[in-house]
Structures are given as structure tokens and as C-alpha cells.
N, C-alpha and C positions, 0 to 999 in steps of 0.2 A: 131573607133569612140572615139573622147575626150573625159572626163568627164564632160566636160560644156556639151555636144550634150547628153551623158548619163544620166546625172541629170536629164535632162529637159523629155528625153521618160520618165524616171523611174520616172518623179512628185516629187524629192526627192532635197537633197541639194550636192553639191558637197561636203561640207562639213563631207556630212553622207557618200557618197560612200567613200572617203578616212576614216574615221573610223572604216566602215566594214570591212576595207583590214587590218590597220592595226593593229585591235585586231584579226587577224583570220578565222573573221565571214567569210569571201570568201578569196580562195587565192591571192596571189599579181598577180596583173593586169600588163600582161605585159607590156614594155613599150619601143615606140622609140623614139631615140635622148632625152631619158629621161621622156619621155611625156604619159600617162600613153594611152591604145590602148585599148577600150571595144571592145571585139568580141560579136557575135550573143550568143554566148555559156556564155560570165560574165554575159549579161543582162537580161537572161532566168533565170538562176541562182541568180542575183540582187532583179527579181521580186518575184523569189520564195520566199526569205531572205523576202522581203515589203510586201507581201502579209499571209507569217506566222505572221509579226511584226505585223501586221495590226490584226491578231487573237487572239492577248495578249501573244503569245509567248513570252520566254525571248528571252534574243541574246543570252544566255549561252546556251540555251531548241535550239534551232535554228541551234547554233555550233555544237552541237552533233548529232542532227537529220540530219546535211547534212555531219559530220564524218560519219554517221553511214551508209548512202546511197553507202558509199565507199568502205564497207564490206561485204565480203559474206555472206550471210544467218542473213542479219541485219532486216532483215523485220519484225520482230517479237518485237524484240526491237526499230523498229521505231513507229510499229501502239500502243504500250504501250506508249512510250512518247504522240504520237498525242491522244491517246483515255484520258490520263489524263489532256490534255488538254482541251479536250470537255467535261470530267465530271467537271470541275470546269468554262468551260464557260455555261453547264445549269445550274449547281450551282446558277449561278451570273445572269442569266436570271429568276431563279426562288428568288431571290432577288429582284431583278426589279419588275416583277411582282406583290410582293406583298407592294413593296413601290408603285407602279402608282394604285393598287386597292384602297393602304388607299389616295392617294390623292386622287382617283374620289370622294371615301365616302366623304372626307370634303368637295371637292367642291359641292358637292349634299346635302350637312346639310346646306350648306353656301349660296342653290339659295334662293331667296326667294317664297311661297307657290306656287304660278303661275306656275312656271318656274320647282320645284319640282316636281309637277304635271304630266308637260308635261316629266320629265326624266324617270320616276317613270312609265309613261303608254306605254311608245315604239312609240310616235307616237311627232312628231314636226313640 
């Protein structure tokens, strides 16, 4: 498959697939008469890469995590990387949460009494 045809499955820019190749983040995509060839196997692999980016992974956090799939008995050291990555994505959930409580509070000081009312008793 081209990279135009690959782009387009993986939602992404051709742009980005040659970036990820050549800082490392996936190995170099083979290629014929010069032309770079996705297999079933880059694009499994592509998704996985957009699908961590898309979890606030770094690409550094990302390079490592799929070095590390490569080694024996990495398992241990890969659920460490992924579990601190999800203690600082509930981190940043439990940040949000408390910025969307203090905006309901203002928008609820800010209806006027009617409307407060109606927030205030569970029923609309």
C-alpha cells in the first residue's frame, strides 16, 4: 500500500507517517522502485503508534514502549511505562473535574432566581 492510501486508512498525514519513520518511532517502511510499500503489519503497528499519541503518550514514551515489545521479559517494564501514563491521565481527569465543578458553580450563581431554582430542585 502507498503512503497516500496509508494516510488516508490511518486518518493521519503522509507527512506524519514519514516522520514516524524517520525519527525511529517505526522502522523504515520498505520500499519498491523507491516508493515506500505499507504492509498489513506497518499499519497494525501505525495504529498502535496513533492510537497511544492519541493517549497523550510522548513519541519518546511510545519509541520505547514498542523497543521494549521487542525484548524478552519486557512486560514488566512496559505495564510501568503504560500505568504511569494513566496515573497522570487520572491526574489530569481529576483536574478537569474540578475546573467543569467550579464552572457549573458560576454558571449556577450566574442564572437568575427562576432558573436557580429550577437547578437547585432536580427537576426542569
Amino acid at each position: 500500500m502507498k503512503i497516500n492510501e496509508a494516510a488516508k486508512q490511518l486518518q493521519t498525514s503522509t507527512w506524519t507517517l514519514r516522520y514516524y519513520e524517520q525519527i525511529g518511532v517505526i522502522a523504515p517502511i520498505t520500499r519498491v522502485n523507491g516508493i515506500r510499500d505499507y504492509t498489513v503489519t506497518d499499519i497494525n503497528q501505525l495504529q498502535e503508534v496513533l492510537d497511544l499519541r492519541d493517549c497523550g503518550m510522548t513519541l519518546a514514551e511510545i519509541k520505547q514502549l514498542l523497543r521494549l515489545e521487542t525484548q524478552d521479559e519486557s512486560g514488566i517494564a512496559q505495564q510501568q511505562l503504560l500505568q504511569g501514563r494513566a496515573r497522570e491521565m487520572r491526574l489530569e481527569i481529576g483536574r478537569l473535574q474540578e475546573s467543569l465543578n467550579h464552572l457549573d458553580l458560576k454558571i449556577e450563581m450566574l442564572a437568575p432566581d427562576s432558573e436557580r431554582k429550577l437547578v437547585g430542585s432536580g427537576t426542569h
